[in-house]
C-alpha positions as semicolon CSV with decimal commas, in nm:
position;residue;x (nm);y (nm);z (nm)
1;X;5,226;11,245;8,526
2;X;5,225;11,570;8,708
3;X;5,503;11,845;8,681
4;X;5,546;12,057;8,913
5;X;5,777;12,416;8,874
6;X;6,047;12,482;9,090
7;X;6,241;12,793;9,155
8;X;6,624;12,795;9,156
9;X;6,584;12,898;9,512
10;X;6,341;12,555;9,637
11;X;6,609;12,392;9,395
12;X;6,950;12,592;9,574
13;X;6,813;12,489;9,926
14;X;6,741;12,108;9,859
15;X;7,075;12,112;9,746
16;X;7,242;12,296;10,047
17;X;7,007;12,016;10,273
18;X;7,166;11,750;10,053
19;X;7,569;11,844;10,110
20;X;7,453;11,870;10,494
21;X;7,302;11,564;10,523
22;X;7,630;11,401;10,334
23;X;7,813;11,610;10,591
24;X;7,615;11,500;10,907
25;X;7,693;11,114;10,813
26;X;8,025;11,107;10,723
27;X;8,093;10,715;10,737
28;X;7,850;10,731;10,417
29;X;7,989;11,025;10,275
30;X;8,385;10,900;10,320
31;X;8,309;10,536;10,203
32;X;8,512;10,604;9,898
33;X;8,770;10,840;10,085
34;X;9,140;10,810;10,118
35;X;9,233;10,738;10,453
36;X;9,615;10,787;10,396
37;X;9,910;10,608;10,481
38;X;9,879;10,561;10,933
39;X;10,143;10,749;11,136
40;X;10,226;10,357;11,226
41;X;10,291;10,241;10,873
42;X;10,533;10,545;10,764
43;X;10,736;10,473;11,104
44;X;10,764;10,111;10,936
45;X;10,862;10,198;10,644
46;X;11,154;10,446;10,763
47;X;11,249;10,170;10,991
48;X;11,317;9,992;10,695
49;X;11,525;10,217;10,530
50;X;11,705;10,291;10,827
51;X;11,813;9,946;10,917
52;X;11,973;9,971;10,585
53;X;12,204;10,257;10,697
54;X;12,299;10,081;10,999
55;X;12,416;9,795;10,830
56;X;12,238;9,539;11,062
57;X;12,021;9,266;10,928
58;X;11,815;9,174;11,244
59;X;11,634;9,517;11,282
60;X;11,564;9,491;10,897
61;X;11,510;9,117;10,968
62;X;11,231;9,185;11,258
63;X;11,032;9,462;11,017
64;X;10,968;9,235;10,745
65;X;10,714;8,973;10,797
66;X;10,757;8,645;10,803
67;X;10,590;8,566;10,451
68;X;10,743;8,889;10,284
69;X;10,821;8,890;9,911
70;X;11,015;9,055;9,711
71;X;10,978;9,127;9,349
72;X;11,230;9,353;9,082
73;X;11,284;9,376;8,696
74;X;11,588;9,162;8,779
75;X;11,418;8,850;8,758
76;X;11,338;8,857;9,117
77;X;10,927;8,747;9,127
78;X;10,814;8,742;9,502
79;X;11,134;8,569;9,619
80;X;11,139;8,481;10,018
81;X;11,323;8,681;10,271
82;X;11,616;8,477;10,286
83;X;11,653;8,474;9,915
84;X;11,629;8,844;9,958
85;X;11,872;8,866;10,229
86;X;12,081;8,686;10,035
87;X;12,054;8,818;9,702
88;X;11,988;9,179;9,789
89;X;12,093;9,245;10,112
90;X;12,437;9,075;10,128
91;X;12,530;9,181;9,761
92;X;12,432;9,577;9,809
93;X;12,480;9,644;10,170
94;X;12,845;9,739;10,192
95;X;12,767;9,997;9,918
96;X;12,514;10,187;10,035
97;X;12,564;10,517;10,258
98;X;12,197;10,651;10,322
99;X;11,894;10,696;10,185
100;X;11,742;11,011;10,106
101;X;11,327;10,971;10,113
102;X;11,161;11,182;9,877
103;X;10,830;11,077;9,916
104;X;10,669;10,852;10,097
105;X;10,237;10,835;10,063
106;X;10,055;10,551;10,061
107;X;9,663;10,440;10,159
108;X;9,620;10,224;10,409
109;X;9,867;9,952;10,410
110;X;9,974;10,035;10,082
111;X;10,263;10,268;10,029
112;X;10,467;10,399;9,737
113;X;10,839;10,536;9,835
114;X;11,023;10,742;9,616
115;X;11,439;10,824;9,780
116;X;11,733;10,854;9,646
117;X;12,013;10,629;9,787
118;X;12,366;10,774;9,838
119;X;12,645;10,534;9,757
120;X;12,955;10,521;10,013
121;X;13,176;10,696;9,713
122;X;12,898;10,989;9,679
123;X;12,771;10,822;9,397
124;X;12,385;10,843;9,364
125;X;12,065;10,632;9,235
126;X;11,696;10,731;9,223
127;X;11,431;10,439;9,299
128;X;11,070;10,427;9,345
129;X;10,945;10,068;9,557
130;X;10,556;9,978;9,668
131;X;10,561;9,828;9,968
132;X;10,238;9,634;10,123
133;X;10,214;9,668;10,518
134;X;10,040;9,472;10,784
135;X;10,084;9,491;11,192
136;X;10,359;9,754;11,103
137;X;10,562;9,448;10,927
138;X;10,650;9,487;10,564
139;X;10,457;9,217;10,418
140;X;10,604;9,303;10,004
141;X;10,789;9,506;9,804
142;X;10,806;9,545;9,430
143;X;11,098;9,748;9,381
144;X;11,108;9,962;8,996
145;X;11,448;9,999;8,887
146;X;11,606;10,014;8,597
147;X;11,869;9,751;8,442
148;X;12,095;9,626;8,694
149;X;12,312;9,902;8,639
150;X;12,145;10,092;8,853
151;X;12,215;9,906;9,163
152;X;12,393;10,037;9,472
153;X;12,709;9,814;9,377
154;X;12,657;9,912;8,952
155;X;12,647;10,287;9,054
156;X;12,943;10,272;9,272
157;X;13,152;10,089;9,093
158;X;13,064;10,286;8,707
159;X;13,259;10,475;8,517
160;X;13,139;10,837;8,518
C-alpha cells in the first residue's frame, strides 16, 4: 500500500467540496431533518382547543377522526371518542374558561402541547398532551396529568 502526503490545504478544500456537495443535494443531506409541525396541523390543533372554549361538541366532534383515541394516567387506555365525549368532555366542559397554549411543536403529524387551562372561578392547571395528526383530524391524544386532582372540575372545586 501506497501513502500519499497531504497538506491541510488539499485536505481544507476536499472538505469545503464535501459540505457543498451535501449542500447542492439537499433531499440527501435533510433525510434525517426535522421538518416541523405543518402550518395545517398547528391550525388543527388550536381548533381543538378552541372548540373547547366554545363549549360546542360538533366542531370538537368534526376535528377528531373517526378512529381517535384517547389515553390518560386515569385509567383511560386509547378509549373511543364517544367514551371520551362522555367521560371527558361532558364531565369537564362546564368548568373550563380557556386555554392558554404555551407551546405547541411537533414533527410532522406528531405534536406535543404544553397550555395552561383557566378554570371558570380563575382557578388554574398546567398540562402537557401528544397529539398524533392525520388530514388535519386529530387521530390520538395521550394526555400527562397528574392524579385526578388536577382536573378542570378537581381544580375548581379545591380548597386553596
Amino acid at each position: 500500500m501506497r501513502t500519499r502526503a497531504m497538506s491541510r490545504r488539499t485536505v481544507l478544500e476536499a472538505g469545503v467540496c464535501a459540505m457543498a456537495a451535501t449542500a447542492a443535494t439537499p433531499g440527501i443531506a435533510g433525510a434525517h431533518a426535522q421538518e416541523g409541525l405543518s402550518p395545517e396541523n398547528e391550525q388543527t390543533i388550536r381548533k381543538y382547543y378552541a372548540a373547547w372554549e366554545i363549549k360546542d361538541w360538533h366542531p370538537l366532534d368534526v376535528l377528531l377522526a373517526d378512529n381517535f383515541t384517547f389515553t390518560s394516567a386515569n385509567n383511560d387506555d386509547h378509549i373511543s371518542k364517544s367514551t371520551f365525549k362522555a367521560r371527558c368532555w361532558e364531565s369537564q366542559i362546564d368548568f373550563i374558561e380557556r386555554f392558554e397554549l404555551q407551546r405547541v411543536i411537533g414533527n410532522g403529524n406528531d405534536a406535543f402541547v404544553m397550555y395552561v387551562c383557566r378554570t371558570k372561578n380563575g382557578k388554574t392547571l398546567r398540562n402537557v398532551e401528544y397529539l398524533r395528526l392525520k388530514d388535519q383530524k386529530v387521530e390520538a391524544i395521550e394526555c400527562y396529568f397528574g392524579a385526578p386532582s388536577s382536573f378542570p372540575s378537581a381544580v375548581s372545586t379545591a380548597q386553596r
